[in-house]
C-alpha positions in Angstrom: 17.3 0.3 1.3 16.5 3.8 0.8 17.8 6.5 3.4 16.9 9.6 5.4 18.3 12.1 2.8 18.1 15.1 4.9 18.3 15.6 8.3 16.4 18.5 10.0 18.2 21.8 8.6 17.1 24.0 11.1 15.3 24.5 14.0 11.8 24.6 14.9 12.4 28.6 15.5 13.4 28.6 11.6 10.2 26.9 10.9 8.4 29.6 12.0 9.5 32.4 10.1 7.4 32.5 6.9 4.2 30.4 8.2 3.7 31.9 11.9 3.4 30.6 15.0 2.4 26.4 14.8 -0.4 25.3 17.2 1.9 22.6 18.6 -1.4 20.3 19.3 -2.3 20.3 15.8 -0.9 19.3 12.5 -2.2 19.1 9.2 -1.0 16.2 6.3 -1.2 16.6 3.0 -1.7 14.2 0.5 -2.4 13.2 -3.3 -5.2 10.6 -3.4 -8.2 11.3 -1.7 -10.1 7.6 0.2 -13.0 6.6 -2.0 -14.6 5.9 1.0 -13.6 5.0 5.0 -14.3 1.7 5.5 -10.7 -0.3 5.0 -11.9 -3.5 5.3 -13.8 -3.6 1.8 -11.9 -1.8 -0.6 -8.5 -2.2 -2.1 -7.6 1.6 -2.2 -4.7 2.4 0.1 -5.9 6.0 0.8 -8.2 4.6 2.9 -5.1 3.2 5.3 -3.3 6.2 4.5 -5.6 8.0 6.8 -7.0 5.4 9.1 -4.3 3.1 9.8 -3.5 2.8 13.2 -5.1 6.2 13.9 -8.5 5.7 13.8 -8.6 1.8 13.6 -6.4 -1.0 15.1 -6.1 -4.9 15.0 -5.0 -7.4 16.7 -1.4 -7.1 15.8 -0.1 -3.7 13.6 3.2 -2.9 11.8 5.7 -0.5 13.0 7.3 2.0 11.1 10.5 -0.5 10.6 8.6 -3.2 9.1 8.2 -5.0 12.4 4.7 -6.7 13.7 4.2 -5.9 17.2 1.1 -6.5 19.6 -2.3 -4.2 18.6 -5.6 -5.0 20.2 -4.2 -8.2 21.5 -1.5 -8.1 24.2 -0.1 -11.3 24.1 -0.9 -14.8 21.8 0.0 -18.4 21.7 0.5 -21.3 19.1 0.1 -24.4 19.2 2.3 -26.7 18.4 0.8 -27.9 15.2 0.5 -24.3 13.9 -3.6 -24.7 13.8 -4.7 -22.6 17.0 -4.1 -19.6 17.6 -4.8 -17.8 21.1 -5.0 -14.4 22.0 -5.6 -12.5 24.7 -7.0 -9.3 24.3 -6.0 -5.9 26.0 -7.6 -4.6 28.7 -10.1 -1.9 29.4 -10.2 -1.5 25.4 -13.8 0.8 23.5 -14.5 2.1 20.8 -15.1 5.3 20.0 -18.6 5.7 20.5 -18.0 4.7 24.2 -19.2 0.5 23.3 -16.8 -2.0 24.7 -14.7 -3.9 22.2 -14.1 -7.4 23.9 -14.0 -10.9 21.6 -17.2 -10.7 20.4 -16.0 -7.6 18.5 -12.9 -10.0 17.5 -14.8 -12.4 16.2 -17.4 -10.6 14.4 -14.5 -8.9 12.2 -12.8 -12.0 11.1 -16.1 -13.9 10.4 -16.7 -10.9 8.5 -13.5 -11.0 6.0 -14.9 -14.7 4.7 -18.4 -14.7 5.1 -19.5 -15.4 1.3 -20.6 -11.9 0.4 -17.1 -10.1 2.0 -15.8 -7.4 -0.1 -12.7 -7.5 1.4 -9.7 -6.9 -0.3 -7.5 -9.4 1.1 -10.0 -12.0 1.7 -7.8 -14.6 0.4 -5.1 -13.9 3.2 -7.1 -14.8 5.6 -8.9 -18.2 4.1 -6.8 -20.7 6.2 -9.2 -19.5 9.2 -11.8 -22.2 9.9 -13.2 -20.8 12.9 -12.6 -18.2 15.3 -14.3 -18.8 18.6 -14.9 -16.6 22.1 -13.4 -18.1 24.8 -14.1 -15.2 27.5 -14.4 -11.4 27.2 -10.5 -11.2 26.8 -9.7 -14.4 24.7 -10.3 -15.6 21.4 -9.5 -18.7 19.7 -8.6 -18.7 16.2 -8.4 -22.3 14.2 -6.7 -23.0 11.0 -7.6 -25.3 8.4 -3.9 -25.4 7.6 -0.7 -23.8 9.7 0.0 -20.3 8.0 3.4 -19.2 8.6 2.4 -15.4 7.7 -0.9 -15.3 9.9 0.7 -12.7 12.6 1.8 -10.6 9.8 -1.7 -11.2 8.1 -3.5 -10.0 10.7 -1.7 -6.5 10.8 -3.2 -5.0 7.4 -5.3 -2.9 7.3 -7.9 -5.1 6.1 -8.4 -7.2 9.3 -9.1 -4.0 11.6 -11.4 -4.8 14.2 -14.9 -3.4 13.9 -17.9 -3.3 15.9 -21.4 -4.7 14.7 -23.0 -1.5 15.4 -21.3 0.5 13.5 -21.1 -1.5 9.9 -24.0 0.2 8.5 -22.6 3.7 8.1 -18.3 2.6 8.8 -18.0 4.1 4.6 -19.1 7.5 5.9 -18.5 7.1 9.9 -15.7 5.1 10.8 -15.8 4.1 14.7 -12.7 2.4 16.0 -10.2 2.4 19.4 -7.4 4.0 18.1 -5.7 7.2 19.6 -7.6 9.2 17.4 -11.0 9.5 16.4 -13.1 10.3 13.4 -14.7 14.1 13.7 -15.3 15.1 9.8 -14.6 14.5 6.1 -15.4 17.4 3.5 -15.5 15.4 0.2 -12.7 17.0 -1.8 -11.2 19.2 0.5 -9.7 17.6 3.5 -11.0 14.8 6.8 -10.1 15.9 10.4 -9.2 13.3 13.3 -9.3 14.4 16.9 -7.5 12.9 20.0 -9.5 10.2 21.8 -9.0 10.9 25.6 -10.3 7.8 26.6 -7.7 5.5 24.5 -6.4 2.5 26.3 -3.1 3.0 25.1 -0.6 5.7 24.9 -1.9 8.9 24.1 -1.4 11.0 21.0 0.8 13.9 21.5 -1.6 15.4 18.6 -4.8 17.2 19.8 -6.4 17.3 16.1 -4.7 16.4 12.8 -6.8 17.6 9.3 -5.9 15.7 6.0 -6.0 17.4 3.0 -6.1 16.2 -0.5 -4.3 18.0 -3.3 -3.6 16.0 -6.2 -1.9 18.3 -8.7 2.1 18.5 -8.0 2.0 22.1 -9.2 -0.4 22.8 -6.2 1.2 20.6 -3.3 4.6 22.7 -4.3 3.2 25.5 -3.3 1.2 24.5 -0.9 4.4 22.9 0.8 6.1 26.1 0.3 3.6 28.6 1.7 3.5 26.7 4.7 -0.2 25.9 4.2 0.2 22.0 5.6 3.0 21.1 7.7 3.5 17.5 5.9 3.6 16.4 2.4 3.0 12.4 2.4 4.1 10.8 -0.9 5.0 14.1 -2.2 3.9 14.2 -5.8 6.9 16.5 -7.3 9.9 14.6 -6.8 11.8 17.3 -9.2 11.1 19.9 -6.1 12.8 17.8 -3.3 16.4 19.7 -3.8 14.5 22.7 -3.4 13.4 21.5 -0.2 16.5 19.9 1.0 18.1 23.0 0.6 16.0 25.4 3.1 16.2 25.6 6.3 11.9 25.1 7.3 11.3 22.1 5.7 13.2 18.1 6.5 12.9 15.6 3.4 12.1 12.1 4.2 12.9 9.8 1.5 12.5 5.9 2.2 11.6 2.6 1.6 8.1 1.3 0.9 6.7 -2.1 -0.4 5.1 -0.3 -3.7 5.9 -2.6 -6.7 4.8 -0.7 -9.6 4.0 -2.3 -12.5 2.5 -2.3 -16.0 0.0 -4.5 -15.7 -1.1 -6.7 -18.4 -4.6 -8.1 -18.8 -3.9 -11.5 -19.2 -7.1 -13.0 -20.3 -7.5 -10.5 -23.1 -6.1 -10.7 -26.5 -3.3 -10.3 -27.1 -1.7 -10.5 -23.4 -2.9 -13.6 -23.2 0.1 -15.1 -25.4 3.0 -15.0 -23.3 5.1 -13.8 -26.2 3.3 -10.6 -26.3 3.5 -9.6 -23.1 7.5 -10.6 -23.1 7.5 -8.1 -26.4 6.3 -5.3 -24.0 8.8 -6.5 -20.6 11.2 -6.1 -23.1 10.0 -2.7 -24.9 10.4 -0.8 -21.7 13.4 0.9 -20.6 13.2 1.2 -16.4 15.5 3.4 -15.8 14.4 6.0 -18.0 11.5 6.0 -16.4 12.6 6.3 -13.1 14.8 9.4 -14.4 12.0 10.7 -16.2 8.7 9.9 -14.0 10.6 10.0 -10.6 13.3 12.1 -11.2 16.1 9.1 -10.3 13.4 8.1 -6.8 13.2 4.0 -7.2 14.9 1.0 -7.8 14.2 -1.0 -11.0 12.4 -4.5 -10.3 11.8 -7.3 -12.3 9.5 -8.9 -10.1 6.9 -8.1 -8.0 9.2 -8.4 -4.8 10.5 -5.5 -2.7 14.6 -5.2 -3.2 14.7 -4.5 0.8 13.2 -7.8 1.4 15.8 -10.3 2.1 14.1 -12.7 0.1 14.6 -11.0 -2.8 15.7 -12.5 -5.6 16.9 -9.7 -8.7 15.1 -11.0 -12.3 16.0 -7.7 -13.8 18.3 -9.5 -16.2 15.4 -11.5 -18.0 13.6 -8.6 -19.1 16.4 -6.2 -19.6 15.5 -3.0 -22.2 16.0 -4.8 -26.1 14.0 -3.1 -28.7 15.2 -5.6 -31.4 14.0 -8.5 -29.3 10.7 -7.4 -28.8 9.8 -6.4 -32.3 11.1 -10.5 -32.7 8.8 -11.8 -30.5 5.7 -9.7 -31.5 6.7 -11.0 -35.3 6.7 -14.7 -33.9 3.1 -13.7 -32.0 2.2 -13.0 -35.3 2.3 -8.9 -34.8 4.9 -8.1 -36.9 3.5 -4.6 -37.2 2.5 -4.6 -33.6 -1.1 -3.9 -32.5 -3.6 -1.1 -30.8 -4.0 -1.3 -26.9 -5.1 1.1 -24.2 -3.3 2.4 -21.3 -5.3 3.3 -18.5 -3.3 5.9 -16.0 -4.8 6.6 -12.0 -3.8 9.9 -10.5 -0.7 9.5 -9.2 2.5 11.1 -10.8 4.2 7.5 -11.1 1.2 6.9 -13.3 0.6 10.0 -15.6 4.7 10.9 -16.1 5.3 7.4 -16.2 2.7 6.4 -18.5 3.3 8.7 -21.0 7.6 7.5 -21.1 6.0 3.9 -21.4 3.7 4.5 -24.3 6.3 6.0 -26.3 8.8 3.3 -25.8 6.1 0.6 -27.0 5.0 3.0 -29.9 8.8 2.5 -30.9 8.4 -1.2 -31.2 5.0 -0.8 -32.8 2.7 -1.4 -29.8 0.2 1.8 -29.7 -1.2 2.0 -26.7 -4.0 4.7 -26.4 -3.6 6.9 -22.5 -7.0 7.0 -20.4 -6.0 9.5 -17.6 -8.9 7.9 -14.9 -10.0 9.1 -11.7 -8.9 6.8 -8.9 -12.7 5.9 -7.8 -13.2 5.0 -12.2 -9.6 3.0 -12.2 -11.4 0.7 -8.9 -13.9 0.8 -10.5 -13.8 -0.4 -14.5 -9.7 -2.0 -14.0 -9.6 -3.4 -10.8 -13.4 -4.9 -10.5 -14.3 -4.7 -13.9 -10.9 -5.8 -15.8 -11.9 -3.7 -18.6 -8.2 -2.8 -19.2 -5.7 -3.9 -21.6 -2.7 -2.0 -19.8 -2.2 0.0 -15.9 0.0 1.0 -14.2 -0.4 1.2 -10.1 1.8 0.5 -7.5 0.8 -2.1 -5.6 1.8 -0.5 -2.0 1.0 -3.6 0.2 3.1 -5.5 1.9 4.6 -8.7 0.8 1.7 -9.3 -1.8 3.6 -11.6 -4.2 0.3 -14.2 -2.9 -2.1 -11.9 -5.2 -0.3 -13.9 -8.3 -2.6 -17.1 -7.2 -6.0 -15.7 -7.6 -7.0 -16.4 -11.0 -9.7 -13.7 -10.2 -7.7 -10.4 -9.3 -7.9 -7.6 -11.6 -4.7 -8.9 -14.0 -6.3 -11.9 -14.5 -2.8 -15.0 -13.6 -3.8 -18.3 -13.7 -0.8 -20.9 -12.9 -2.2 -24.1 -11.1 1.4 -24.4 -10.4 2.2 -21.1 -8.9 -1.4 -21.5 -6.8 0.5 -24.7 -5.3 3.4 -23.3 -4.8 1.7 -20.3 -2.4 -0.6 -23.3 -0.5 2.5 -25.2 -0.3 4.3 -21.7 1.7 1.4 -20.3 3.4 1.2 -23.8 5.3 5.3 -23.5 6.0 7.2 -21.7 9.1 10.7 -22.3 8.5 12.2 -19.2 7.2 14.6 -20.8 5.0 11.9 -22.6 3.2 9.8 -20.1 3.3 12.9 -17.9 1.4 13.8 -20.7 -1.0 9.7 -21.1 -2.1 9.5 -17.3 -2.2 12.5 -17.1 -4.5 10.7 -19.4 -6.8 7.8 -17.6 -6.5 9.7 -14.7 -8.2 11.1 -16.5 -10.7 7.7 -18.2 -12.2 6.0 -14.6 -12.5 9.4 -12.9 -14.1 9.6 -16.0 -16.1 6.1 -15.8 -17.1 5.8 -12.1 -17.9 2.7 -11.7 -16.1 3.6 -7.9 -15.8 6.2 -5.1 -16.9 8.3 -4.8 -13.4 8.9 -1.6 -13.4 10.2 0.0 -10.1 10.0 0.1 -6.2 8.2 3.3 -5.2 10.5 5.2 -3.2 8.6 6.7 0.1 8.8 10.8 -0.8 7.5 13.3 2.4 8.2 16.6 2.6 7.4 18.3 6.4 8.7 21.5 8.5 11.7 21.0 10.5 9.5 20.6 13.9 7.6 17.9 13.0 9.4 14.6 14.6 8.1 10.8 14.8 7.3 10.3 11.1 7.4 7.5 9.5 10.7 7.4 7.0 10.1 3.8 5.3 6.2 2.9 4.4 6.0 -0.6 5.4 2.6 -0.4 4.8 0.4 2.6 3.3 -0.4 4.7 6.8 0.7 7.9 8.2 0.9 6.8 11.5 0.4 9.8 13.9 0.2 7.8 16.9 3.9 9.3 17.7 4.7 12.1 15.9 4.5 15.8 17.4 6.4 19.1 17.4 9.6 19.8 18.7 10.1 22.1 21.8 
């Protein structure tokens, strides 16, 4: 588990003296990727959760900044005793942001939503033990499974099972309307998206009167934006090679924790020659991890050879089976019958983990003989041609939600797995609520996808923020991609 690595070094007076006086009901956050668009319930991007998460939108249960799942939009809940019906009661006195109540209706118009035939949401599949969901009053709603779901609490706190109102589904991509703390005022394309306090929330209120977002995707820039003083946080700060820097001045507090970002190198496995699990052990084997996370992160992550957070106790460490051995991969891609390797691409999104990393990774498969050709991609072009269109032959992405490992059963997602077995082996847990099963199936879960090379595990994204010394309540650990600033204000 990563730690805190600096404590505030000075006080808020010190934070003052090169950026002036801070309007202490306003904050602005800074960040790399920019949302595609602001509707979290169909798209995969995690910008869009960055900013919305909790703030704007809520569900019926939401994650805390530990990793716990706490009550959201629904106060309290029962289970019945078979594990098929769920019951919730809702909290009171709840509306959304356009003044509209949000009562069951709302409830189950969302969740009918996420598996009607034509959803576009993300993490439909999380959600397809739900047979019906039904309005029992105002206040309650009755959710029925097709089969008991150990994880449906923790389901139902992503992002993508937000609650939204029918009204507003037409224009939620440019104008999202939700009963968080905050609401939505404006979004510049480009530049930055504002959020203002919502005085009529039903909860507790923000300490925050208005927080902007800005997006600056070159490290070079958010350096010095950080060090002018121009934003007062730096989420998943971009230059990992500046944080000393930081640490060692009194205005600024680094933040360095945990989140559940796997990143990988992922391998098309439907396209030649990933498709022959010998190949795609040649390339697990071709890459060196922790030169990587020296090189790319500047020693930020822990290598991973699976697509399992370390933190989670269910973590079982496959490093070993695809440990850095040149000699053995150029053996393997010989008995593929590539004994002078083969052409590939290598398509690289935005962030730093990407670029630096991608271009480490494509010289240490050019040195087994695997040439890999770099696409640098905007993020909107990487949804767009690797994730829907699997037009890829390599990525690499960190996949930042949270206990995901499930993803490995659709045959469809952008990678392209297909194990009747492993498919099984996730109906078989998603329909179990003993933790120790549920540990021993996840454990195997691990093993089959390290064993069967789906991907290069390559590292757990360390959680990088940079902020002045008077900002308090952020979130250290990223237990799921959100800056939540339902809690966080400046310090007297």
């Amino acid at each position: 588990m990563f730690h805190l690595r600096s404590l505030i070094l000075g006080t808020c007076a010190a934070a003052l003296m090169a950026g002036g006086a801070v309007a202490k009901g306003e904050i602005t956050v800074a960040m790399q990727l920019e949302p595609p668009h602001l509707d979290p319930t169909s798209a995969a991007a995690g910008a869009i959760d960055s900013v919305l998460y909790s703030n704007v939108f809520e569900g019926l249960t939401r994650f805390m900044g530990d990793g716990s799942v706490v009550p959201g939009l629904a106060k309290s809940w029962e289970i019945s005793e078979d594990g098929l019906t769920y019951t919730f009661r809702l909290q009171e006195n709840v509306t959304f942001h356009d003044g509209t109540t949000m009562d069951a209706n709302d409830v189950k118009f969302s969740l009918d939503r996420i598996n009607a035939e034509d959803s576009a949401n993300a993490q439909k599949a999380l959600f397809s033990a739900i047979s019906e969901v039904n309005v029992i009053d105002p206040s309650t709603v009755e959710i029925k499974l097709s089969a008991p779901n150990g994880n449906m609490l923790f389901n139902l706190a992503w992002g993508d099972a937000v609650i939204v109102a029918p009204e507003s589904i037409d224009n939620i991509k440019q104008l999202p309307i939700g009963t968080g703390a905050f609401k939505f005022t404006s979004w510049t394309q480009g530049d930055n998206l504002k959020i203002e306090k919502n005085p009529n929330y039903w909860g507790a209120p923000a300490a925050l009167d208005v927080a902007t977002f800005k997006f600056i995707s070159d490290p070079t820039a958010a350096f010095a934006s950080v060090m002018a003083e121009d934003v007062d946080v730096f989420t998943g700060f971009p230059a990992p090679e500046n944080l000393p820097q930081f640490e060692a001045d009194p205005r600024f507090q680094v933040l360095v924790g945990s989140t559940e970002g796997e990143t990988i190198l992922a391998m098309n496995n439907k396209q030649a020659p990933f498709d022959n699990v010998k190949v795609r052990e040649a390339v697990a084997h071709a890459i060196n991890r922790q030169a990587i996370i020296d090189g790319a992160m500047f020693g930020y992550g822990t290598p991973i050879g699976t697509h399992f957070a370390p933190h989670n106790p269910a973590y079982v460490d496959e490093t070993g089976i695809s440990a850095f051995d040149p000699e053995k991969s150029k053996a393997l891609l010989a008995e593929a019958g590539f004994p002078d390797g083969f052409e590939t691409t290598l398509d690289l999104p935005p962030p730093s983990y990407a670029r630096r990393g991608g271009e480490i990774i494509a010289a240490q498969l050019a040195a087994v003989g695997i040439k890999a050709k770099i696409n640098n991609v905007e993020w909107a072009q990487w949804l767009e041609t690797v994730f829907k269109g699997k037009n890829f032959g390599l990525t690499i992405v960190s996949h930042t939600e949270p206990m995901d490992i499930g993803i490995y059963a659709n045959p469809d997602y952008y990678f392209q797995y297909d194990n009747p077995d492993f498919q099984a082996l996730m109906t078989k847990l998603n329909a179990t609520t003993d933790e120790d099963m549920r540990a021993q199936m996840l454990g195997e879960a691990q093993q089959i996808i390290s064993q069967d090379y789906v991907n290069g595990y390559l590292f757990q994204l360390a959680a990088l923020g940079v902020a002045k010394a008077g900002v308090q309540g952020l979130w250290t650990n990223a237990p799921t991609q959100a800056v939540d600033l339902t809690g966080v204000s400046w310090a007297d």
